[in-house]
C-alpha positions as CSV (number, residue, x, y, z in Angstrom):
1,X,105.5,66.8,118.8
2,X,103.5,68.9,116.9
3,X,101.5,69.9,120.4
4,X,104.4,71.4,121.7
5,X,104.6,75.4,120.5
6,X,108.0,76.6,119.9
7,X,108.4,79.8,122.9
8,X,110.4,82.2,123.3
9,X,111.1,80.1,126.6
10,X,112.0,76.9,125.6
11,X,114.9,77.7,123.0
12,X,117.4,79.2,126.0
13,X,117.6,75.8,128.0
14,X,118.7,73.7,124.3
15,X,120.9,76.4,122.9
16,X,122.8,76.5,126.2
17,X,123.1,72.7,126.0
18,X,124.2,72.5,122.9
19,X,127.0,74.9,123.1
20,X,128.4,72.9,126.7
21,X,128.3,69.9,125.3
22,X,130.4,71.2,121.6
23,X,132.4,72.9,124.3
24,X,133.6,70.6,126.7
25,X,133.8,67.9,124.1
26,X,136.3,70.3,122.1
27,X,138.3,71.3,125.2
28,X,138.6,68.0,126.8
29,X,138.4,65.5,123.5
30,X,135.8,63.0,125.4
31,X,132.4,63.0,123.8
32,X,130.9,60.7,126.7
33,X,131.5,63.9,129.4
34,X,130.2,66.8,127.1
35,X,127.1,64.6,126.5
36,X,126.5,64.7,130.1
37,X,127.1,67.8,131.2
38,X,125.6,69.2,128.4
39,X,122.7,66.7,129.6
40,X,123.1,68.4,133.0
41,X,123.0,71.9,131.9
42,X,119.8,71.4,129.8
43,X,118.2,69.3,132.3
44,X,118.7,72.3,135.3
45,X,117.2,75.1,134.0
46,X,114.6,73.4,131.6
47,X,113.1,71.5,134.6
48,X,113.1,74.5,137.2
49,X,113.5,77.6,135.0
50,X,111.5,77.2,131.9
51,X,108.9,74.6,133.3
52,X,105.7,76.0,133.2
């Protein structure tokens, strides 16, 4: 892990994740479904967006 530098553009596509997945567990009670959409957010943008 240590090959991988921290940017500026991979913090976005995490922090987003993070916060759907805290979020939809919170409004709907079901940690299975935040996991993955919070898998799904991070996934999108990290693999189109931020890849490079």
């Amino acid at each position: 892990m240590r090959d991988l530098p921290l940017t500026h553009a991979a913090v976005p596509a995490p922090a987003a994740a993070l916060a759907v997945t805290v979020g939809v567990h919170l409004w709907r009670r079901n940690a299975p479904l935040g996991i993955l959409v919070g898998t799904a957010v991070h996934a999108a943008p990290a693999s189109t967006v931020f890849a490079g």
